[in-house]
N, CA and C atoms as a LAMMPS dump frame, in Angstrom:
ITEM: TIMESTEP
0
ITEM: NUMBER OF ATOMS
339
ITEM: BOX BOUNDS ff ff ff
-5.0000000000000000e+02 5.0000000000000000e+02
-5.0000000000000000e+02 5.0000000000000000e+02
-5.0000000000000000e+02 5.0000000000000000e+02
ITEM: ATOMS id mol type element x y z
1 1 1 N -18.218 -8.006 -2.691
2 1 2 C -17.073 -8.765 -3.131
3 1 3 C -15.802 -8.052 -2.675
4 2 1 N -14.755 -8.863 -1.803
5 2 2 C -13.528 -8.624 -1.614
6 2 3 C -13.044 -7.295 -2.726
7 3 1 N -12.205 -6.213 -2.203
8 3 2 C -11.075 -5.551 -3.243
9 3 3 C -10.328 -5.484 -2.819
10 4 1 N -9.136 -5.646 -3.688
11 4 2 C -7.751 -5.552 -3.192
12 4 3 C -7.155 -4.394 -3.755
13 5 1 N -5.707 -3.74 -2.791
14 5 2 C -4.916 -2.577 -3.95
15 5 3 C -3.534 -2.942 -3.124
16 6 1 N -2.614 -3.175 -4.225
17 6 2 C -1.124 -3.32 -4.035
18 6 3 C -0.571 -2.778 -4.639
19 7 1 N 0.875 -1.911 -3.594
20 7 2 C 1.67 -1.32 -4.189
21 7 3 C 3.055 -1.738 -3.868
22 8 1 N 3.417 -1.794 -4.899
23 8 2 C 5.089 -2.395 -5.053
24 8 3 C 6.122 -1.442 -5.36
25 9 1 N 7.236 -0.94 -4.714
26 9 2 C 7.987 0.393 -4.848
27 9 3 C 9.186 0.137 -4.619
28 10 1 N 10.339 0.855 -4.827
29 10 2 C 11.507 0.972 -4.546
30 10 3 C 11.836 2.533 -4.322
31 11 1 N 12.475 2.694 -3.06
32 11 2 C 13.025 3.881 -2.141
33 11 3 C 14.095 4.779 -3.164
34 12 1 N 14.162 6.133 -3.363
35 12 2 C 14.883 6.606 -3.422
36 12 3 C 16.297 6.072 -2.804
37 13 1 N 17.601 6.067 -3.378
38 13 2 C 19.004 5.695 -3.413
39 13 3 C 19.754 6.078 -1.773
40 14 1 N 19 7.814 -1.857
41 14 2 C 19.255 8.459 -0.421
42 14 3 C 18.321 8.31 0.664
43 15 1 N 17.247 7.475 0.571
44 15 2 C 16.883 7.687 1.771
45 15 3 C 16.791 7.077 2.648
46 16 1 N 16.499 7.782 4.109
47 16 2 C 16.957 7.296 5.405
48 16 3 C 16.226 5.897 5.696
49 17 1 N 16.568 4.781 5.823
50 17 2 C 16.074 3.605 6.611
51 17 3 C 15.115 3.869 7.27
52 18 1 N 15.669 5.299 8.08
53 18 2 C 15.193 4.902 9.692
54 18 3 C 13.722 5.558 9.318
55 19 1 N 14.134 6.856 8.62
56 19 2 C 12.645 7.546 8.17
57 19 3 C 11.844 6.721 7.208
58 20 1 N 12.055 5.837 6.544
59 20 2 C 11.092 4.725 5.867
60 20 3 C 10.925 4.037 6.72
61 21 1 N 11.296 3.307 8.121
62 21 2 C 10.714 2.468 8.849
63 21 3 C 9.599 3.403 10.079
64 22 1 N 9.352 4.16 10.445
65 22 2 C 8.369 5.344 10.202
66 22 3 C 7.659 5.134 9.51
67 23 1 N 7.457 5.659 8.542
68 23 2 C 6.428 5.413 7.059
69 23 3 C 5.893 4.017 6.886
70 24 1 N 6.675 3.168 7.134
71 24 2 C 6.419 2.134 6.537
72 24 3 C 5.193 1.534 8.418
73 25 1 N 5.742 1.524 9.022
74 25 2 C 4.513 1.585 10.542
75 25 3 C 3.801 2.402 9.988
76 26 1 N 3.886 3.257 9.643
77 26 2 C 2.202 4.128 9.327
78 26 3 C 1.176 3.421 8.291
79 27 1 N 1.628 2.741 7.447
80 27 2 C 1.596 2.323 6.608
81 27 3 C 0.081 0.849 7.222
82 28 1 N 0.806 0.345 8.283
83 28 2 C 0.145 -0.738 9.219
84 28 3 C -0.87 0.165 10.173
85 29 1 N -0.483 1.061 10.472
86 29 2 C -1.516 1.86 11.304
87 29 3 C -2.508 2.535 10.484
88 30 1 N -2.421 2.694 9.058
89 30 2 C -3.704 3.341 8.7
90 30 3 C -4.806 2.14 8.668
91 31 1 N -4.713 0.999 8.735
92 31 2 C -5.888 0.438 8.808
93 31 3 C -6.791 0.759 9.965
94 32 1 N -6.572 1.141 11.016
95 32 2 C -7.194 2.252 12.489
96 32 3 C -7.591 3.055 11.705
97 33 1 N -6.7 3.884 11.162
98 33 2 C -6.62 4.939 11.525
99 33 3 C -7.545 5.714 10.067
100 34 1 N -7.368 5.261 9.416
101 34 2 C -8.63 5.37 8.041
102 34 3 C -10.156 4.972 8.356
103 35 1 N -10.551 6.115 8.51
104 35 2 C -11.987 6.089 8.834
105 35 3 C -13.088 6.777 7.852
106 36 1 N -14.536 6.296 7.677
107 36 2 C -15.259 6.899 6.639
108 36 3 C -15.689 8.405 7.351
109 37 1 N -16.628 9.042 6.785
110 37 2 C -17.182 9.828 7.44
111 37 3 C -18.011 9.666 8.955
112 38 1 N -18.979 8.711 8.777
113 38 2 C -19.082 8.226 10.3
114 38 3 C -18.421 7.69 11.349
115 39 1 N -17.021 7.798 10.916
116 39 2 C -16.285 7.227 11.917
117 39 3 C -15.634 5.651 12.364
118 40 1 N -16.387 4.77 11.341
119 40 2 C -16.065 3.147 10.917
120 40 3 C -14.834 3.596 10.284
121 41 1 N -13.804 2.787 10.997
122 41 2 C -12.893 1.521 10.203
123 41 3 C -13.261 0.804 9.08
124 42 1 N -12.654 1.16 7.748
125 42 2 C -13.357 0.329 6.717
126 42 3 C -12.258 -0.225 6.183
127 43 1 N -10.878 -0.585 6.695
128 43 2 C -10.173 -1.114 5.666
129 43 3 C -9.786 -2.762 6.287
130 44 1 N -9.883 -3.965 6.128
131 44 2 C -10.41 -5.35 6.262
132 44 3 C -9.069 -5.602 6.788
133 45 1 N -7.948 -5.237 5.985
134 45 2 C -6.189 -5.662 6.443
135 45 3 C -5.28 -5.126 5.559
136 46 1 N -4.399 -5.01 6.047
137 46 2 C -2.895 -4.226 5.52
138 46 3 C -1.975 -5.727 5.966
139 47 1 N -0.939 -5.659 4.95
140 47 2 C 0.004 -6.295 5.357
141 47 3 C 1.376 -5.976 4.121
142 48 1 N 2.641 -6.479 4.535
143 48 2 C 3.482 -5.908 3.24
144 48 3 C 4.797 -6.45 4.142
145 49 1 N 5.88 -5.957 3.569
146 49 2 C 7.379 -5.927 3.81
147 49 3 C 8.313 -6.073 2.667
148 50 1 N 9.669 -6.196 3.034
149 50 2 C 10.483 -6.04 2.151
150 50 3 C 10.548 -7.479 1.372
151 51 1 N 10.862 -7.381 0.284
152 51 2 C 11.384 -8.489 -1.057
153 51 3 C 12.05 -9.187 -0.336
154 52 1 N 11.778 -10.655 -0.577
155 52 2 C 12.704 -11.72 0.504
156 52 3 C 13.247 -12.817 -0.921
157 53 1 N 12.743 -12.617 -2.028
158 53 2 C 12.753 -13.907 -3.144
159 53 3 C 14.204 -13.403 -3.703
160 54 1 N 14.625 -14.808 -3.616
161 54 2 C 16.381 -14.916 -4.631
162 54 3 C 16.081 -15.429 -5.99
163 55 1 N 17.974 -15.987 -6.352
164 55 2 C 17.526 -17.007 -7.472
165 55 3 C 16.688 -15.85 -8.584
166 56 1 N 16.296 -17.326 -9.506
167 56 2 C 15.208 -16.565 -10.723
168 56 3 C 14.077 -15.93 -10.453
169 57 1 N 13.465 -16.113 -9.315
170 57 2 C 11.933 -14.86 -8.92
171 57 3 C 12.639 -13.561 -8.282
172 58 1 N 13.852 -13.82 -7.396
173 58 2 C 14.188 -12.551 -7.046
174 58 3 C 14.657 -11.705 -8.721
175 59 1 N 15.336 -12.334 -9.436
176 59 2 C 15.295 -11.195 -10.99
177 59 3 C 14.115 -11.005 -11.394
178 60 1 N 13.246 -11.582 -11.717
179 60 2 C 11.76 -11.522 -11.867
180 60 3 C 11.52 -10.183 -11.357
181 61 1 N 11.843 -10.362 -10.215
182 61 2 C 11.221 -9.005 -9.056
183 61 3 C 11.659 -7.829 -9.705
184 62 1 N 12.984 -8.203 -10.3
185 62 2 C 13.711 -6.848 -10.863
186 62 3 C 14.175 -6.003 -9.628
187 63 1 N 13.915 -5.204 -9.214
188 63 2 C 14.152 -3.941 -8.202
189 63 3 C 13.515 -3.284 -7.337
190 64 1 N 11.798 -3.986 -7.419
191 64 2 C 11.138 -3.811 -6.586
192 64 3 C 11.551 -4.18 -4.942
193 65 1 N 11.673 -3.54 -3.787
194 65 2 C 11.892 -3.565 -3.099
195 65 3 C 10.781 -3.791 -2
196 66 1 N 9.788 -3.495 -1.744
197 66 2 C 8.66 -3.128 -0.873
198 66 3 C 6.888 -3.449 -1.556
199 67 1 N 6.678 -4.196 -0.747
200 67 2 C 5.235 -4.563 -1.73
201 67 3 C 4.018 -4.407 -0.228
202 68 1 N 2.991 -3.723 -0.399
203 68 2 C 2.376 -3.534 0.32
204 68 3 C 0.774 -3.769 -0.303
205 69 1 N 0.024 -4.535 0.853
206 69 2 C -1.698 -5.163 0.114
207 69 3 C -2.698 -4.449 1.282
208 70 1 N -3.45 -4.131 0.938
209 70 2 C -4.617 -3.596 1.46
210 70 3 C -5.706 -4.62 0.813
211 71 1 N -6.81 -4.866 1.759
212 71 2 C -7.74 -5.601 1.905
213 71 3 C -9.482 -5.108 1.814
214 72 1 N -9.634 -4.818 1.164
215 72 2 C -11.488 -3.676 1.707
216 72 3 C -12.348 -5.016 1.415
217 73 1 N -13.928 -4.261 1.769
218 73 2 C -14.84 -5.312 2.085
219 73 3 C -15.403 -5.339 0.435
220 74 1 N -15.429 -4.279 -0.346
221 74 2 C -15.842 -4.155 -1.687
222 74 3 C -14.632 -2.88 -2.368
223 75 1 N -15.603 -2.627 -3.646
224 75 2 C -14.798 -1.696 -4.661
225 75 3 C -15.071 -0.4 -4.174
226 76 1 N -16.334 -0.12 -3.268
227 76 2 C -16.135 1.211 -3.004
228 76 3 C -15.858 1.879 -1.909
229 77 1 N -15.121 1.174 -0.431
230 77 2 C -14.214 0.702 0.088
231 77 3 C -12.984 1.091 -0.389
232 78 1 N -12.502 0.359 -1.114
233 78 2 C -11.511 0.264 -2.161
234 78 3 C -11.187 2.411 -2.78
235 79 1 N -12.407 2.598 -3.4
236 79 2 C -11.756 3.501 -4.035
237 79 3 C -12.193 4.845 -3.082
238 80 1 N -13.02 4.955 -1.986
239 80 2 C -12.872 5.664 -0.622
240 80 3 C -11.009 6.269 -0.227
241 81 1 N -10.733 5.315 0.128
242 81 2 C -9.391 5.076 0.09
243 81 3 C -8.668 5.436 -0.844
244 82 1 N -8.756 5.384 -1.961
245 82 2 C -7.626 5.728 -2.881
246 82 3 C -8.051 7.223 -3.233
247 83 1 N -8.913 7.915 -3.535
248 83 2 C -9.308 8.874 -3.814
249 83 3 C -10.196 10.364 -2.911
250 84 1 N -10.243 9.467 -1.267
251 84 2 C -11.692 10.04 -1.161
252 84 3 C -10.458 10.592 0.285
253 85 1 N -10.017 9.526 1.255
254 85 2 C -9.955 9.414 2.035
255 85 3 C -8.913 10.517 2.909
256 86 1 N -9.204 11.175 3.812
257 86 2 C -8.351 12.551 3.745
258 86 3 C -6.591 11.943 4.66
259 87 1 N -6.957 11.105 5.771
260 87 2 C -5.794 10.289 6.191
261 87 3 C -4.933 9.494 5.329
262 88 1 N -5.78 9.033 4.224
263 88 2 C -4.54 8.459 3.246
264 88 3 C -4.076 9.212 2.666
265 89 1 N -4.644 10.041 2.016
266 89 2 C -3.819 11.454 1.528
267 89 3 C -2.701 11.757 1.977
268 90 1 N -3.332 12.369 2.713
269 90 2 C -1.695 12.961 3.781
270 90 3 C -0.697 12.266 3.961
271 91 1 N -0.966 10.64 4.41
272 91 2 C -0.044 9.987 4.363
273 91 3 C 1.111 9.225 2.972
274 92 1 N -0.114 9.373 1.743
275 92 2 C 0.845 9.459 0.784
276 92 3 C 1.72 10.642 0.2
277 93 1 N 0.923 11.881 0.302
278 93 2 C 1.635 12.719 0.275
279 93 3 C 3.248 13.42 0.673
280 94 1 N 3.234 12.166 1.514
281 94 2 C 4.774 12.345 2.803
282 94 3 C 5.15 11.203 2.522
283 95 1 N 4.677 10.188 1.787
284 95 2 C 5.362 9.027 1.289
285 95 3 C 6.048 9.07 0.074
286 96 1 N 5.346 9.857 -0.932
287 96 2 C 6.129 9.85 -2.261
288 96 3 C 7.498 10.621 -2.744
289 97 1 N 7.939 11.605 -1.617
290 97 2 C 9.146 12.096 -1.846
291 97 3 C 10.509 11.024 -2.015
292 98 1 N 9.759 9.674 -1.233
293 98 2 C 11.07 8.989 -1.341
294 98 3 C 11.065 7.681 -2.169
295 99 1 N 10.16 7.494 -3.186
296 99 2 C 9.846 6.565 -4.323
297 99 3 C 10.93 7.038 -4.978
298 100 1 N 11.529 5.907 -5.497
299 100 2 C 12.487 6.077 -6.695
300 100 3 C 11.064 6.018 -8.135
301 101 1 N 10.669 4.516 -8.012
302 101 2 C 9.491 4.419 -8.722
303 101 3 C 8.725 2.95 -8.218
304 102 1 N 7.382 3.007 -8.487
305 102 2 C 6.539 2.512 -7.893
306 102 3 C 5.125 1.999 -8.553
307 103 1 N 4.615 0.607 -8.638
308 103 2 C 3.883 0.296 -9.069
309 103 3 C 1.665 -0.255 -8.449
310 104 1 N 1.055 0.571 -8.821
311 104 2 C 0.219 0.21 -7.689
312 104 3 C -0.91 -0.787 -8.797
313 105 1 N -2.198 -1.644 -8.515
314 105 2 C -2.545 -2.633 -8.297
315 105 3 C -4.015 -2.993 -7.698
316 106 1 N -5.413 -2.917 -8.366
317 106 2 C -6.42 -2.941 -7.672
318 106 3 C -7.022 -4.415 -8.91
319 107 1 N -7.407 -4.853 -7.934
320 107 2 C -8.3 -5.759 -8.232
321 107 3 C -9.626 -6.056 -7.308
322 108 1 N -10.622 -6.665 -8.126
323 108 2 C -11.811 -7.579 -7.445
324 108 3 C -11.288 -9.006 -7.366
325 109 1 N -11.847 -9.564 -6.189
326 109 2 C -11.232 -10.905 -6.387
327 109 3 C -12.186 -12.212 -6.943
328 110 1 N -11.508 -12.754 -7.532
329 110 2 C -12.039 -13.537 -8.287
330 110 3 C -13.196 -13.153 -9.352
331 111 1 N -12.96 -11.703 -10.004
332 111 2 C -13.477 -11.151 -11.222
333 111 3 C -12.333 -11.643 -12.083
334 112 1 N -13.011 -12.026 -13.499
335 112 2 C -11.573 -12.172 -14.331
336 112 3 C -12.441 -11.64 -15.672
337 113 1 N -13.752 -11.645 -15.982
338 113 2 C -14.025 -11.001 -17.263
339 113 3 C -14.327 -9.505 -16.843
């Protein structure tokens, strides 16, 4: 069964554009670039960008700025990646200096009990 994990964030006040648009391509390239131990590609799709909603859903949104979805084939897939995976690591590790604050997001799809 499909898993999903989304994270929704807003940038530190100071930081550079240019160095979040960096990050934020890496962001699209770890689906390559996240590999298991044998060497498979296991993550299904990445996709994300900046908050585009006005009006009453853009307040809704509040201040979230950046929403990013990852796609795996199951849950353990899924938590490879969040916990296991040594390329995502690193790459969050160099991502979180510039979170103001940030909300992340895993589901199965179409589990609801």
């Amino acid at each position: 069964m499909p898993a999903t994990h989304v994270i929704t964030f807003k940038l530190k006040d100071d930081t550079d554009l240019l160095a979040a648009r960096s990050l934020f391509e890496g962001v699209f390239e770890m689906k390559n670039s996240c590999k298991k131990a044998d060497g498979v590609s296991y993550m299904l799709s990445v996709r994300g960008g900046k908050q585009i909603t006005e009006g009453l859903l853009g307040k809704l949104a509040k201040e979230w700025e950046w929403t990013f979805v990852f796609e795996f084939e199951n849950t353990d897939d899924l938590q490879y990646f969040l916990l296991k995976d040594p390329t995502h690591q690193k790459f969050a590790g160099s991502f979180r200096p510039l979170l103001a604050d940030a909300i992340a997001l895993t589901f199965d799809d179409h589990v609801f009990a």
